[in-house]
NULO-233645 format. One record per residue (C-alpha): residue number from 1; chain; x, y, z. Coordinates in Angstrom, 1 decimal. Layout:
BEGIN
+--------+-------+--------+--------+--------+
! tormar ! gumar !     c1 !     c2 !     c3 !
+--------+-------+--------+--------+--------+
!    NUM !     A !      X !      Y !      Z !
...
+--------+-------+--------+--------+--------+
//
This chain:
BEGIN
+--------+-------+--------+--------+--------+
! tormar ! gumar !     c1 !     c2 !     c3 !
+--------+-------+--------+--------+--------+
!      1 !     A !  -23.4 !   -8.9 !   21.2 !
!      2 !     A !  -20.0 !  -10.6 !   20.9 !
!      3 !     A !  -17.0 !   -9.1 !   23.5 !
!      4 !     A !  -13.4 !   -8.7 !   21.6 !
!      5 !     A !  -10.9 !   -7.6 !   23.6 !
!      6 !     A !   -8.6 !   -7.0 !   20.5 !
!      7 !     A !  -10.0 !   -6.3 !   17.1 !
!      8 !     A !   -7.9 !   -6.3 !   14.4 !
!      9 !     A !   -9.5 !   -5.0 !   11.0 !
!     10 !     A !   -7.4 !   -6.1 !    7.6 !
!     11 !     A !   -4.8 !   -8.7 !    6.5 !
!     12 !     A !   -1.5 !   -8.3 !    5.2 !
!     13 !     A !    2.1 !   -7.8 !    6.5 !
!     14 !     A !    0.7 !   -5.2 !    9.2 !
!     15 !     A !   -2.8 !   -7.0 !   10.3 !
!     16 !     A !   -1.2 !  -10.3 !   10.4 !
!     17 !     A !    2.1 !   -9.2 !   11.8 !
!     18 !     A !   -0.2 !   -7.7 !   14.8 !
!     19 !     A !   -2.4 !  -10.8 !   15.1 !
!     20 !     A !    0.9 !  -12.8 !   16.1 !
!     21 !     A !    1.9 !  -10.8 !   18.8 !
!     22 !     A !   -1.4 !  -10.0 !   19.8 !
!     23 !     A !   -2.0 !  -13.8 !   20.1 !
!     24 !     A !    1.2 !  -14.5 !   21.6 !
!     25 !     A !    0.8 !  -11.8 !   24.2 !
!     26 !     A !   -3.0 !  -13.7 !   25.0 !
!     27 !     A !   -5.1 !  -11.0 !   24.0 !
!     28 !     A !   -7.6 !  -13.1 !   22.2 !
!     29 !     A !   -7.5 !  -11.4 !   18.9 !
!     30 !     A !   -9.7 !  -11.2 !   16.0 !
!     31 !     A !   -8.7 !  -10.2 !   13.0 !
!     32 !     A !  -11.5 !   -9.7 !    9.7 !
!     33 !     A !   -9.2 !  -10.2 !    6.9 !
!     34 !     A !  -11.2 !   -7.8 !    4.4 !
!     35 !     A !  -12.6 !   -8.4 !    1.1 !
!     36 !     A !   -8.8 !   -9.0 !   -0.6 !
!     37 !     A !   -7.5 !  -11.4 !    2.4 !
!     38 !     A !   -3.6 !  -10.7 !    2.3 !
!     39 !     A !   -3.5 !   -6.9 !    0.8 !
!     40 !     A !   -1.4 !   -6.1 !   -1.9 !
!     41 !     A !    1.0 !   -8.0 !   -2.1 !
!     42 !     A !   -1.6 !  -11.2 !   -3.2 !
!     43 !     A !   -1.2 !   -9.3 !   -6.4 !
!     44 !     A !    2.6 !   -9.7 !   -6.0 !
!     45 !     A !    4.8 !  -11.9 !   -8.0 !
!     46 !     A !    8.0 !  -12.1 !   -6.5 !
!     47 !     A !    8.6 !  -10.5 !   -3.0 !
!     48 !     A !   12.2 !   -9.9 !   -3.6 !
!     49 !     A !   13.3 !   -7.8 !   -0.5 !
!     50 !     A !   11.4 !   -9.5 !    2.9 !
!     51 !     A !   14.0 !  -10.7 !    5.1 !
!     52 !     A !   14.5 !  -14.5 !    5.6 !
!     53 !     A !   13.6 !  -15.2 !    1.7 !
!     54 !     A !   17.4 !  -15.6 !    0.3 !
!     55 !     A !   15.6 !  -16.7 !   -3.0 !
!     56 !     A !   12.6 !  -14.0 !   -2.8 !
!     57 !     A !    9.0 !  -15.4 !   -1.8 !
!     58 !     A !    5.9 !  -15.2 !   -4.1 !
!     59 !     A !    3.6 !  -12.9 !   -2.7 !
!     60 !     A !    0.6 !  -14.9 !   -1.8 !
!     61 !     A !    2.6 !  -17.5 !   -0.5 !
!     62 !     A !    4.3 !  -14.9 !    2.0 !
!     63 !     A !    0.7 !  -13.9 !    2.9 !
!     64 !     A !   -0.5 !  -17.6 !    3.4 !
!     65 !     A !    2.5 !  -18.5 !    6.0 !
!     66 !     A !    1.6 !  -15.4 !    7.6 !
!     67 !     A !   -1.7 !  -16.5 !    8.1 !
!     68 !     A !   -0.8 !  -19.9 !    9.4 !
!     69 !     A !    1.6 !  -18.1 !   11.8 !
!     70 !     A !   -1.3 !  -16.1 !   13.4 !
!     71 !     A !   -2.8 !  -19.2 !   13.4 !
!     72 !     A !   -0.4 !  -21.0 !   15.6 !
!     73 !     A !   -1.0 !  -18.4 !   18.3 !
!     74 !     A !   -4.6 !  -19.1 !   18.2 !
!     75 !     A !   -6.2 !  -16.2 !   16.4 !
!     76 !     A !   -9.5 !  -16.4 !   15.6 !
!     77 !     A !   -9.3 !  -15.3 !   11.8 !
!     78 !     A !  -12.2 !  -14.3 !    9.8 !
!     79 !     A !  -13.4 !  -13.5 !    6.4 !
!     80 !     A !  -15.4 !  -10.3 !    5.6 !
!     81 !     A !  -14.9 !   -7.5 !    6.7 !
!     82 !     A !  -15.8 !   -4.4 !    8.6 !
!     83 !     A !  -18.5 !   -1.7 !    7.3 !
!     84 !     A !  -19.6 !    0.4 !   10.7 !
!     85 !     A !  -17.4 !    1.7 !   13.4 !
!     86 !     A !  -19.0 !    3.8 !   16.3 !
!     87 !     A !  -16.3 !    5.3 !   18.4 !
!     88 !     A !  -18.7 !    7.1 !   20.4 !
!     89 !     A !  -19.2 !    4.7 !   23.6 !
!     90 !     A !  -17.1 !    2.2 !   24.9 !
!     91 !     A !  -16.7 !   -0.9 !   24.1 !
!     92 !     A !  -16.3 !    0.4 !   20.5 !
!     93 !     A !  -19.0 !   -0.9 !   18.5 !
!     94 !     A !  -18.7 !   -2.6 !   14.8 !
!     95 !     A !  -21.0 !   -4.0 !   12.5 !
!     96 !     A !  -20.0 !   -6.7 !    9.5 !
!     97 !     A !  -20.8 !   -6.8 !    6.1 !
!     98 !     A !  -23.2 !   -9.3 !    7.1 !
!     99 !     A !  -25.0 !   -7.3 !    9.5 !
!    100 !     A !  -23.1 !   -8.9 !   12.6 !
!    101 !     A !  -22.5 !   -6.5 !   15.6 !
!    102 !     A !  -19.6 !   -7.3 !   17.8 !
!    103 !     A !  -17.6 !   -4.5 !   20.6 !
!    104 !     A !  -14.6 !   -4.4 !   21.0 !
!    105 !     A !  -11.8 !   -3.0 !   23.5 !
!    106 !     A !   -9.1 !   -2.1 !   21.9 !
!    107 !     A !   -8.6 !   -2.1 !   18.4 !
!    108 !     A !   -5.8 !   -2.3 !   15.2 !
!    109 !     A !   -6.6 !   -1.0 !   12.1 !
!    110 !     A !   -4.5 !   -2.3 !    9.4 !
!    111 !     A !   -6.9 !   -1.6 !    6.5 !
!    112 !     A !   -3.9 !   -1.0 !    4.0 !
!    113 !     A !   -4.2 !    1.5 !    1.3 !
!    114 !     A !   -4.8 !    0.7 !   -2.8 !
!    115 !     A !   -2.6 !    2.0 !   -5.8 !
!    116 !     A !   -4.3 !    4.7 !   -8.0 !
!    117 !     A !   -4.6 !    3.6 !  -11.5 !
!    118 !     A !   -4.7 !    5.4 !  -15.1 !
!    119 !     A !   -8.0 !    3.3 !  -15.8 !
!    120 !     A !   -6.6 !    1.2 !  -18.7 !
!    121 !     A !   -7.6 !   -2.4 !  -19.2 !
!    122 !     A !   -3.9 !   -3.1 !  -20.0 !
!    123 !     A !   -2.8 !   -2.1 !  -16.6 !
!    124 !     A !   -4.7 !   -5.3 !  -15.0 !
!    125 !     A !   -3.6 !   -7.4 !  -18.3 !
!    126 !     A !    0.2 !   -6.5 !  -17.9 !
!    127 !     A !   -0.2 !   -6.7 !  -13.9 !
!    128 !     A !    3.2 !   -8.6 !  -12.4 !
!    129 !     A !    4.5 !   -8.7 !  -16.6 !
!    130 !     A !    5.8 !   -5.5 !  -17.1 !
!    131 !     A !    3.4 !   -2.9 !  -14.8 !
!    132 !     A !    4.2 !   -2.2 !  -11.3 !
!    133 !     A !    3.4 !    0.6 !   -8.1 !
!    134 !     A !    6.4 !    0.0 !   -6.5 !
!    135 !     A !    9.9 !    0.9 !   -7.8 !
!    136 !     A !   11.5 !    0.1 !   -4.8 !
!    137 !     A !    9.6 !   -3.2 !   -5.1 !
!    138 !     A !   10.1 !   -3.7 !   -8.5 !
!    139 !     A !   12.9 !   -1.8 !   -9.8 !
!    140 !     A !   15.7 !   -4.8 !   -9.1 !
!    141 !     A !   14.2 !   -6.7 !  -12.0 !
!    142 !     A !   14.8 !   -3.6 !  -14.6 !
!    143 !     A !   18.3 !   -3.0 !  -14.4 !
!    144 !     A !   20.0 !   -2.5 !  -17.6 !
!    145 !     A !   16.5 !   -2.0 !  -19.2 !
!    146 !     A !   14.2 !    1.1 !  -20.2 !
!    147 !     A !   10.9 !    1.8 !  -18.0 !
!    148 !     A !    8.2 !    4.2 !  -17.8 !
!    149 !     A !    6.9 !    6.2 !  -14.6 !
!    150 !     A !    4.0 !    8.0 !  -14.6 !
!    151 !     A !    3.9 !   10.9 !  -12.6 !
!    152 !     A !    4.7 !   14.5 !  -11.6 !
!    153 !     A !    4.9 !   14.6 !   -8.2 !
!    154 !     A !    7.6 !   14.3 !   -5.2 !
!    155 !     A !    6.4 !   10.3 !   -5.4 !
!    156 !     A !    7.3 !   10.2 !   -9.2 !
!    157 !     A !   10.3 !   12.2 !   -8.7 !
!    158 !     A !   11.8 !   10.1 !   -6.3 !
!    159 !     A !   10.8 !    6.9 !   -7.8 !
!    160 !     A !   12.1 !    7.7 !  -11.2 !
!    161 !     A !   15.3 !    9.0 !   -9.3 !
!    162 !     A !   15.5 !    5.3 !   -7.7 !
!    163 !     A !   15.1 !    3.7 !  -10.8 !
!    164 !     A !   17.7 !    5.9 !  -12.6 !
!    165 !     A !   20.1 !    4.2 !  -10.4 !
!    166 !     A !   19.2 !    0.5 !  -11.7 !
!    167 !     A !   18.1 !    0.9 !  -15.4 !
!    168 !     A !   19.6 !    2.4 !  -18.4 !
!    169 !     A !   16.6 !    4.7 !  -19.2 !
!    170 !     A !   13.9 !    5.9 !  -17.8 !
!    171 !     A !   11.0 !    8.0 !  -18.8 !
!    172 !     A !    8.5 !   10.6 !  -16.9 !
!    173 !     A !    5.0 !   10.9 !  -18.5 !
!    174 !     A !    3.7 !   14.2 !  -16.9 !
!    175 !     A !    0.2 !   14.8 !  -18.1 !
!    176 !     A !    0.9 !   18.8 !  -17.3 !
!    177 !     A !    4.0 !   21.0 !  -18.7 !
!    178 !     A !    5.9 !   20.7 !  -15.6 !
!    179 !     A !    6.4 !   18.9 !  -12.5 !
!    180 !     A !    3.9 !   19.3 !   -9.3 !
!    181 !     A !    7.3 !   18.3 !   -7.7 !
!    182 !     A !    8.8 !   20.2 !   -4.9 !
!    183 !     A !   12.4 !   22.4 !   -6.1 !
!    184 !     A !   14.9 !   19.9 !   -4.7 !
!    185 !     A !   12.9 !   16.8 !   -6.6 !
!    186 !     A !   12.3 !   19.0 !   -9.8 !
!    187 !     A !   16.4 !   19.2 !   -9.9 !
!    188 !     A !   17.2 !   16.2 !   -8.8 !
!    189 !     A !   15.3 !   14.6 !  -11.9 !
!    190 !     A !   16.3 !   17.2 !  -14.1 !
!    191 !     A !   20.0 !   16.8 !  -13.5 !
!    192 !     A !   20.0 !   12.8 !  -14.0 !
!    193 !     A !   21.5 !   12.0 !  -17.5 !
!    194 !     A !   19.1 !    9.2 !  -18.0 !
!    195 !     A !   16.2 !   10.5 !  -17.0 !
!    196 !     A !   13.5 !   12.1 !  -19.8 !
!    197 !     A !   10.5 !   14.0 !  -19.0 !
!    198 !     A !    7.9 !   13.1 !  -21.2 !
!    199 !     A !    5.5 !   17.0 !  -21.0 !
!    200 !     A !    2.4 !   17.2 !  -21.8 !
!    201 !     A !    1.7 !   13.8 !  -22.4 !
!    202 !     A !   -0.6 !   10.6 !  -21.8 !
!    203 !     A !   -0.6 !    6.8 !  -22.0 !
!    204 !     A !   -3.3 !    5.4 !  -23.9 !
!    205 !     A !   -2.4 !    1.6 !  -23.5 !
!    206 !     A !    0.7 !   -0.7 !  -23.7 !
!    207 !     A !    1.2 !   -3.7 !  -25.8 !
!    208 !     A !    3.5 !   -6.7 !  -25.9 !
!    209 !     A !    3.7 !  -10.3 !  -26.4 !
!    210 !     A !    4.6 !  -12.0 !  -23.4 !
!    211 !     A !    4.9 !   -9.1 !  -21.0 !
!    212 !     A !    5.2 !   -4.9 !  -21.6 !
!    213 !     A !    7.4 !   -4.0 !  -24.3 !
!    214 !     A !    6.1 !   -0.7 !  -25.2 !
!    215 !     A !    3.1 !    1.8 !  -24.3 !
!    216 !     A !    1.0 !    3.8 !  -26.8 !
!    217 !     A !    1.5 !    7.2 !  -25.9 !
!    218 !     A !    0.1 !   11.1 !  -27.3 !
!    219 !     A !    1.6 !   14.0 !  -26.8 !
!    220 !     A !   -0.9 !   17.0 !  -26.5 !
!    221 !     A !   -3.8 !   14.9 !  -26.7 !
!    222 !     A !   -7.2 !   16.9 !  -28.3 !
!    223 !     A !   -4.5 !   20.0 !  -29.4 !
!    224 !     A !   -3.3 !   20.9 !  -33.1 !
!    225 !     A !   -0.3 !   19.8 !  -31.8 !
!    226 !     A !   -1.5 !   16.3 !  -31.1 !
!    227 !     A !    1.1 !   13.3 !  -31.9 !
!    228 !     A !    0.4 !   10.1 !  -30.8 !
!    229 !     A !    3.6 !    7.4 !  -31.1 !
!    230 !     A !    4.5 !    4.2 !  -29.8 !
!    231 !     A !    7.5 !    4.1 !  -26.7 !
!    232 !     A !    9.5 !    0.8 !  -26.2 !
!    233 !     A !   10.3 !    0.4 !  -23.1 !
!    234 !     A !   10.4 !   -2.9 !  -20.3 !
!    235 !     A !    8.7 !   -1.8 !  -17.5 !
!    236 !     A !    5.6 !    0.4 !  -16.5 !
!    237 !     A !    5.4 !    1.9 !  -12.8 !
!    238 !     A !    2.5 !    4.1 !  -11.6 !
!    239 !     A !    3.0 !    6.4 !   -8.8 !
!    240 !     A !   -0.1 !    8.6 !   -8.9 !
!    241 !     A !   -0.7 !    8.5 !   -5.5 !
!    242 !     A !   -2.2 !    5.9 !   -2.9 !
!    243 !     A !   -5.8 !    5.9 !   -1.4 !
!    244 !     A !   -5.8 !    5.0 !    2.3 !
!    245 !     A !   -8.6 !    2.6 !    2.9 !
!    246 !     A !  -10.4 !    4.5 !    5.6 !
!    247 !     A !  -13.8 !    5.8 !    4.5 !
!    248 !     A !  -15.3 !    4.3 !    7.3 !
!    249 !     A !  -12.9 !    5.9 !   10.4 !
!    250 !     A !  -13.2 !    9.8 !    9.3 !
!    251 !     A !  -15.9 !   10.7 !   11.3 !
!    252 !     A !  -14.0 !    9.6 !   14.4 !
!    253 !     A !  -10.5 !    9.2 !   13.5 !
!    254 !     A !   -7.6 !   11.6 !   13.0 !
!    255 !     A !   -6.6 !   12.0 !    9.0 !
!    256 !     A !   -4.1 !   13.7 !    7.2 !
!    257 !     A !   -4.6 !   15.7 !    4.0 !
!    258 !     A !   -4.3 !   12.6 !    2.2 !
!    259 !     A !   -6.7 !   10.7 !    4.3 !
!    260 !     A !   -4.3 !    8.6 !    5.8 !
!    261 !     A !   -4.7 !    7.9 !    9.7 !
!    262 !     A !   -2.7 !    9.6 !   11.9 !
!    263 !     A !   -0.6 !    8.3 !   14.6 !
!    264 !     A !    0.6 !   10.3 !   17.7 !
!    265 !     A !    4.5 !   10.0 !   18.5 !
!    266 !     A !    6.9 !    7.2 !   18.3 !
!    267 !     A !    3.6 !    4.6 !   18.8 !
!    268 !     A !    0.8 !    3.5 !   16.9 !
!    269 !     A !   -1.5 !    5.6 !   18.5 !
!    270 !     A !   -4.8 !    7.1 !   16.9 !
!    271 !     A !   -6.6 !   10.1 !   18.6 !
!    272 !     A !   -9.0 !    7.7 !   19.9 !
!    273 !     A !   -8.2 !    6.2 !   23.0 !
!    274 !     A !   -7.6 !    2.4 !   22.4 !
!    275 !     A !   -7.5 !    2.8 !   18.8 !
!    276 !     A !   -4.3 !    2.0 !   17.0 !
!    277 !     A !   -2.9 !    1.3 !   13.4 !
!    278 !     A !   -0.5 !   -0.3 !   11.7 !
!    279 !     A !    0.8 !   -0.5 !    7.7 !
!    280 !     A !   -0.2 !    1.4 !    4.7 !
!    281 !     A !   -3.1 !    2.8 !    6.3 !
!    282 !     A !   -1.1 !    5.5 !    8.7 !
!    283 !     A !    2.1 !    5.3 !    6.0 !
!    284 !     A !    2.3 !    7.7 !    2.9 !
!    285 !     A !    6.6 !    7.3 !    3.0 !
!    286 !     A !    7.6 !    4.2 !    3.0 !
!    287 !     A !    4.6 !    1.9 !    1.8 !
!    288 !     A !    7.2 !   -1.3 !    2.1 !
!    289 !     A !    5.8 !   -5.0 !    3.7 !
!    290 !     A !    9.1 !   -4.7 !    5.9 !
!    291 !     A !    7.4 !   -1.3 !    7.2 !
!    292 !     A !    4.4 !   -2.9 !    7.8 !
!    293 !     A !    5.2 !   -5.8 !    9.5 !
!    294 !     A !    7.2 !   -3.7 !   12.0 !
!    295 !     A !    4.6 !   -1.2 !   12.8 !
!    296 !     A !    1.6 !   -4.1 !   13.0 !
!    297 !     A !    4.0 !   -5.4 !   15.7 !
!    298 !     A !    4.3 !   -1.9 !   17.3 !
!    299 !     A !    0.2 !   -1.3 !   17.5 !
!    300 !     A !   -0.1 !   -5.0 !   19.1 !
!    301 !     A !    2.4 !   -4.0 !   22.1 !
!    302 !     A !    0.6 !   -0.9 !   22.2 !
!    303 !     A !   -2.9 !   -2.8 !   22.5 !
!    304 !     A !   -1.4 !   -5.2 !   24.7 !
!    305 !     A !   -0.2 !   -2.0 !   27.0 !
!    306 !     A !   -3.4 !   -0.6 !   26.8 !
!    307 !     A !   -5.4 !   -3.4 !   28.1 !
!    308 !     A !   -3.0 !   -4.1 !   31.0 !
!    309 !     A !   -3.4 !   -0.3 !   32.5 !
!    310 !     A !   -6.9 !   -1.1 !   32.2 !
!    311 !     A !   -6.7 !   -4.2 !   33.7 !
!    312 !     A !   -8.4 !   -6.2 !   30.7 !
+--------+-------+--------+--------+--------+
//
């Protein structure tokens, strides 16, 4: 069985992030990159608010000199990714989706977490043209312009809120008669001049030539009271929640409510001795690359701490 003395499981800002400083700190990482090498943002356009990128960086492209950065520092990089953990022994013991076993020391997950859709084909179609899951991401490119957020809850809330302060109009489409939001958020969207809560209502598809001009929308959908009309608007965002990529850690590992990992303190820390993660995975707030990177850096100091009280 193959020895690892750092094992880092997922790409992206907050895998590869920790593969550089766990190469430069000579722990001999290696990092499975996961079935969608990079994370999210490979389904990025334009990466408008990374440090260094004056002009913005396409996503991929931001992912790909990542890569070659981990690289550099002699990280042994791999596709495929990881479908067994046993936490119950030490080393820990993983197995590949091609049957591989390997142990490993210490270990970084940086699994990421994926964007809950509505299920429409036209979400994929108008992906990067008009549909986004990140108004902080996203939002600089409305201003001035009308968008749609789906959502009721304090995500939604807050999101529409951001985007009130960029475009000239922006609509909630709450499935239910009111908001799942917490008091302070309910008001805070309720108060904003420009912001109109759509009740009761649904999105059956959005249309549009070269990107999203509008979405096909019913009120009361399968009621007597059932209207369904067209809303113009420039922009679609979806914040319906996130689902943390960790199906394969709960029998071990610490999760909130939500699933998401949790870390102990002001480290990167898991419940499990050795175990530490980084980005989207342990992050319901702030789900920004920025974020990631920093904490991906955080859990490889952390391994790299770890391994020298153990004298490994």
């Amino acid at each position: 069985m193959e020895h690892i003395r750092c094992l880092i499981i997922g790409s992206g800002p907050a895998g590869y992030t920790a593969a550089i400083y766990a190469g430069r700190a000579n722990l001999q990482p290696v990092e499975y990159c996961g079935m969608q090498t990079g994370g999210q943002l490979t389904q990025t356009t334009i990466v408008d608010n990374f440090p260094g990128y004056p002009q913005g960086v396409d996503g991929n492209q931001m992912m790909i000199e990542l890569r070659e950065q981990a690289e550099r520092f002699g990280v042994d990089l791999r596709d495929g990714e990881i479908v067994k953990a046993d936490f119950s022994r030490k080393p820990y013991v993983f197995t590949t989706d091609r049957g591989v076993e390997l142990e490993a020391d210490s270990v970084i997950i940086a699994t990421g977490a994926t964007a809950k859709y509505l299920g429409l084909p036209d979400e994929q179609k108008y992906m990067g043209q008009g549909v986004s899951v990140c108004a902080t991401c996203d939002g600089f490119f409305y201003r001035k312009k009308t968008v749609a957020i789906v959502g009721g809850g304090d995500t939604a809330c807050e999101e529409a809120h951001y985007l009130s302060g960029l475009c000239k109009k922006v609509y909630m489409i709450v499935r239910k008669p009111y908001l799942r939001a917490s008091e302070a958020m309910k008001r805070r969207v309720e108060e904003a001049e420009n912001i109109e809560i759509l009740y009761e209502t649904n999105t059956l598809g959005l249309y549009g030539k070269a990107g999203v001009e509008g979405a096909h929308v019913v009120y009361r959908k399968g009621e007597s009271e059932e209207r369904a009309y067209d809303l113009p608007i420039d922009g679609f965002f979806l914040a319906i929640g996130h689902k943390p990529q960790t199906a394969i850690f709960k029998d071990a590992i610490a999760l909130d409510e939500q699933g998401f990992i949790k870390v102990e303190g002001q480290n990167q820390a898991t419940n499990v001795e050795g175990v530490f993660a980084a980005g989207d995975v342990c992050d319901p707030y702030y789900r920004q690359a920025i974020v990631a990177a920093g904490s991906g850096a955080k859990a490889a100091l952390d391994a790299q701490a770890y391994l020298s009280a153990l004298g490994k």
